[in-house]
C-alpha positions in Angstrom: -34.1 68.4 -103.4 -36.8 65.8 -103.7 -40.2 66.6 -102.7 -41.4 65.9 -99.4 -44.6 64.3 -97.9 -46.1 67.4 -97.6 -45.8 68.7 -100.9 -46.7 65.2 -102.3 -50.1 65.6 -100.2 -51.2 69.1 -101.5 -50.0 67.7 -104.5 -52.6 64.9 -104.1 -55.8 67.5 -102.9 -54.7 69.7 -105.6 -55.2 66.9 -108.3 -58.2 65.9 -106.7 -59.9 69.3 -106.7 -59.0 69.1 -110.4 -60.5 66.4 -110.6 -63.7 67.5 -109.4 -64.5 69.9 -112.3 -62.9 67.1 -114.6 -65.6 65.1 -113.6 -68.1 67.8 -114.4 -67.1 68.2 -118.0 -67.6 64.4 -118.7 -71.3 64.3 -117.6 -74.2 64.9 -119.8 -75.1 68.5 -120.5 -78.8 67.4 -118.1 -77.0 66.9 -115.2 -74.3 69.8 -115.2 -76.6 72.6 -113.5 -77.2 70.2 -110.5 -73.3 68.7 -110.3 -71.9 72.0 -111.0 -72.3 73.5 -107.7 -71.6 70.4 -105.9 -67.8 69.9 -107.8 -67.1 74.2 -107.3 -67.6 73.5 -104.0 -65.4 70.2 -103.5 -63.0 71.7 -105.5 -62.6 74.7 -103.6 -62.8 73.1 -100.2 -60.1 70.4 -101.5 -57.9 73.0 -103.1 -57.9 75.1 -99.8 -56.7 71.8 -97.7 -53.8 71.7 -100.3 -53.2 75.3 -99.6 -52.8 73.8 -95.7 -50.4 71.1 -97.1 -48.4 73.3 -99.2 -47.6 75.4 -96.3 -46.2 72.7 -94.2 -44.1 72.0 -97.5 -41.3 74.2 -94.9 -40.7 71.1 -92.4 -40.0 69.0 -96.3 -37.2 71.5 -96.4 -35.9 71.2 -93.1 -36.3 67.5 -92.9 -33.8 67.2 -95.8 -31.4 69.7 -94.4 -32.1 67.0 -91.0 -31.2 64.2 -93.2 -28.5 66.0 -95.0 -26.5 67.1 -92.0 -27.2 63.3 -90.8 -25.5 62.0 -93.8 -22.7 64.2 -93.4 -22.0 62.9 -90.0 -22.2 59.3 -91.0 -20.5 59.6 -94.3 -17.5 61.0 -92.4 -17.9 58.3 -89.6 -17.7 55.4 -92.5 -14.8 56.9 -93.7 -13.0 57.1 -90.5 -13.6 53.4 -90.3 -12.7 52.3 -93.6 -9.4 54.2 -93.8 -8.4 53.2 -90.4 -5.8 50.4 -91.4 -4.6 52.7 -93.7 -1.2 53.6 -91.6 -0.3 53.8 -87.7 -1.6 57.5 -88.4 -4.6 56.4 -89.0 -5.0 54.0 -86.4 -4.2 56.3 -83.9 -6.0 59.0 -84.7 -9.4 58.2 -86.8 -11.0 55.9 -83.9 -10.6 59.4 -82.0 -11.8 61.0 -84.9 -14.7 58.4 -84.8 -15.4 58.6 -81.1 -15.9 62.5 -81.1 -18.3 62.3 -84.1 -20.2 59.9 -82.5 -21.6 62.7 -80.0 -22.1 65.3 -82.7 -24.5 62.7 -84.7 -26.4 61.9 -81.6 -27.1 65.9 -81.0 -28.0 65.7 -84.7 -30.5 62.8 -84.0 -32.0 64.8 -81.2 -33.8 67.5 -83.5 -37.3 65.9 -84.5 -38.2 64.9 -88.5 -41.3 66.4 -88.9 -41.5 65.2 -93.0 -40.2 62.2 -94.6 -39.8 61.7 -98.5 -42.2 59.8 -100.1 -40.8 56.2 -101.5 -42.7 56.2 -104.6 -42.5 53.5 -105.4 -44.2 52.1 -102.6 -47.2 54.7 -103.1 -47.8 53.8 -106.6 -47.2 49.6 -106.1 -48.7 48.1 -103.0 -46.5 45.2 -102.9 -43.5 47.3 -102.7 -41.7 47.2 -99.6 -41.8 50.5 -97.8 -38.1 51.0 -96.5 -35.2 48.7 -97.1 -32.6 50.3 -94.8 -31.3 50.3 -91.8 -32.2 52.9 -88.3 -29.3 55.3 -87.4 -29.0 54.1 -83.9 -28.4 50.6 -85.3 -26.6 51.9 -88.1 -23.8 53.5 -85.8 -23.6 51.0 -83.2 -22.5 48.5 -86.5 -20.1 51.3 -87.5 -18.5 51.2 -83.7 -18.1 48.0 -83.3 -17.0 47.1 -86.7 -14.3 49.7 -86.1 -13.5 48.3 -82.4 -12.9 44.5 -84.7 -10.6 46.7 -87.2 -8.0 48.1 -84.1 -7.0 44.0 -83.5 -7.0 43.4 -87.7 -4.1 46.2 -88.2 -2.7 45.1 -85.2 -2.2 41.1 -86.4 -1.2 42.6 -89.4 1.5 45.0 -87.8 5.3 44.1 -87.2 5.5 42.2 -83.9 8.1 45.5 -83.0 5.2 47.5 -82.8 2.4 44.7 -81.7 2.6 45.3 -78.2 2.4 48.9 -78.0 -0.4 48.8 -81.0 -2.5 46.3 -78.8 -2.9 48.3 -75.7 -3.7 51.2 -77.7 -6.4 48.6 -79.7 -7.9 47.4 -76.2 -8.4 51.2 -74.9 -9.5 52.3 -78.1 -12.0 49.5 -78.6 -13.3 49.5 -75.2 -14.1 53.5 -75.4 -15.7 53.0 -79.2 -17.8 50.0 -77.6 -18.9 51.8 -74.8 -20.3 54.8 -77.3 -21.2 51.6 -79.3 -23.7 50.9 -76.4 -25.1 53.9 -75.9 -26.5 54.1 -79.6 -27.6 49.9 -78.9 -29.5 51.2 -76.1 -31.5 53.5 -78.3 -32.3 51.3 -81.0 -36.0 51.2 -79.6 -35.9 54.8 -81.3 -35.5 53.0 -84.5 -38.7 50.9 -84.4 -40.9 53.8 -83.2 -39.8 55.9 -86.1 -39.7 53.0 -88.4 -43.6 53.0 -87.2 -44.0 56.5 -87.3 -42.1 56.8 -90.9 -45.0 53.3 -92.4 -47.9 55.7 -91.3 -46.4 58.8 -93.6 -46.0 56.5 -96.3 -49.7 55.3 -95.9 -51.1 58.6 -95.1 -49.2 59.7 -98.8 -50.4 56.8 -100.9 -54.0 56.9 -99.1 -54.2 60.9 -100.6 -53.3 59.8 -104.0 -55.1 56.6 -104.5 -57.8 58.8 -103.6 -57.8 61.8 -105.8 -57.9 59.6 -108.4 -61.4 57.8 -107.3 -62.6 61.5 -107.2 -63.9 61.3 -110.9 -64.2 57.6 -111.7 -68.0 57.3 -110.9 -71.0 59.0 -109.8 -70.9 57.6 -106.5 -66.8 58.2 -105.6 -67.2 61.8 -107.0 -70.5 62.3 -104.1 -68.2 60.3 -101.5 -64.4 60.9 -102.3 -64.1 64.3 -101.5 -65.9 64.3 -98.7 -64.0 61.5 -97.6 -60.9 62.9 -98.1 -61.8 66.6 -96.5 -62.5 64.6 -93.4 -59.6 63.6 -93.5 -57.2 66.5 -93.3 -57.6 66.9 -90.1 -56.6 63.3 -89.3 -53.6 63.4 -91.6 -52.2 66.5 -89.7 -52.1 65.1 -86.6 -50.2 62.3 -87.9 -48.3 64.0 -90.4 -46.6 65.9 -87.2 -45.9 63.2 -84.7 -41.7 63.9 -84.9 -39.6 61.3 -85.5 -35.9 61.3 -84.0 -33.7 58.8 -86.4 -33.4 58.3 -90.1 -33.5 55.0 -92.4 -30.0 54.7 -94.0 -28.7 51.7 -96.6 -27.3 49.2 -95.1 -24.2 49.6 -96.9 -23.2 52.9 -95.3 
C-alpha cells in the first residue's frame, strides 16, 4: 500500500527536524553555541509533532482498505455492465446483479475517509492538477444509466421472436436501475464537498513539505520556519480529520 497523508506529513516534520541540526552544521563554528540550543529545541518539538502524525498513519490504513473495498464494489458493477449483452443470461440476470450491488456500495460510501493519498505529483509541481477523476456518486449514477441504455441495445439487436418479451423485461429493468440511478444523482452534492474536503489534504501535504525544506535555507526561515510550522499542527489536525464520505475514481471505470 501507498503511503497516506499522514505518513507523508510526519514524514515532512521528521525531515524538517532534520533539517534543523542540518542547518547547524553549515554555520560558522562562532555562531554554533548560540544556534545550537535553538535547532535541539525545534528539532525535538518538530520531531514530536511527527511522532502525532505517525500515529494517525492507522486511518492511511483504513482509508485504503475504504478505497479498496470501494473498488471492489465498483469493479464488479462495471463488469456487470459491460458483459450484460453478453447472452439473454446475462441480460436477465446482471442488471439484478447490478441493482443489488448498488446498495452494498452506498453502505460502503457511508463509512467516513479520514486519510486520502497524497497525489505527488501535485505536491512537488504547483501547476499540476490535483485530481482528474470522477466522484462515486456521479461515478455510479453513469454506470446505472449507461446500463438502463444497454437493456434496449441487446434488445434491437435480439431476434424479433424474443423482442417483445426482451422489451418489457428492458422497460422494468431500466426503470428500477434509474430509479437507484437517482438516488446516487441526488447525492452528488457529496462529491463536491469531498472533492473540497480531499484539495485541502492535498494543500495541507504540500504546505508541510514545501516547508521543511525552507527550514535550513537561511538564517531568517530557520528562526521562522519551525515555529511556523509547529503552529501549525494544531490547525492541520483539525483539518486533516474532517471525514469525507465518497472517493475520486477514473473516469474510465
Amino acid at each position: 500500500m501507498k503511503a497516506g497523508i499522514f505518513f507523508h506529513i510526519a514524514d515532512s516534520y521528521k525531515q524538517a527536524s532534520a533539517n534543523c541540526l542540518a542547518y547547524i552544521g553549515r554555520l560558522p563554528w562562532l555562531f554554533k553555541p548560540f544556534c545550537f540550543p535553538v535547532a535541539l529545541i525545534y528539532a525535538i518539538v518538530l520531531l514530536a509533532s511527527s511522532a502525532v502524525f505517525y500515529i494517525l498513519v492507522v486511518f492511511d490504513k483504513l482509508g485504503q482498505l475504504t478505497d479498496w473495498l470501494r473498488n471492489l464494489i465498483l469493479n464488479e458493477m462495471s463488469t456487470q455492465r459491460y458483459n450484460l449483452s453478453n447472452s439473454l443470461m446475462a441480460f436477465l440476470f446482471r442488471p439484478i446483479v447490478l441493482a443489488l450491488l448498488s446498495p452494498l456500495f452506498l453502505i460502503s460510501l457511508v463509512v467516513p475517509k479520514m486519510s486520502s493519498d497524497p497525489v505527488e505529483d501535485f505536491i512537488m509541481h504547483e501547476s499540476v492538477e490535483i485530481l482528474d477523476g470522477t466522484g462515486a456518486f456521479k461515478t455510479v449514477n453513469g454506470i446505472l444509466w449507461d446500463d438502463a441504455k444497454r437493456l434496449f441495445v441487446y434488445v434491437s439487436n435480439i431476434s424479433l421472436l424474443l423482442m417483445p418479451v426482451t422489451a418489457v423485461i428492458a422497460v422494468v429493468y431500466s426503470l428500477i436501475l434509474i430509479i437507484i440511478g437517482l438516488v446516487f444523482a441526488i447525492l452528488i452534492p457529496l462529491d463536491w464537498l469531498s472533492l473540497l474536503i480531499e484539495t485541502m489534504r492535498q494543500y495541507i501535504a504540500r504546505t508541510a513539505h514545501r516547508l521543511q525544506y525552507k527550514v535550513d535555507q537561511s538564517f531568517s526561515t530557520f528562526l521562522f520556519t519551525p515555529l511556523f510550522l509547529t503552529l501549525l499542527v494544531p490547525i492541520f489536525l483539525v483539518l486533516l480529520v474532517v471525514p469525507k464520505f465518497t472517493t475520486q475514481f477514473d473516469l474510465g471505470v
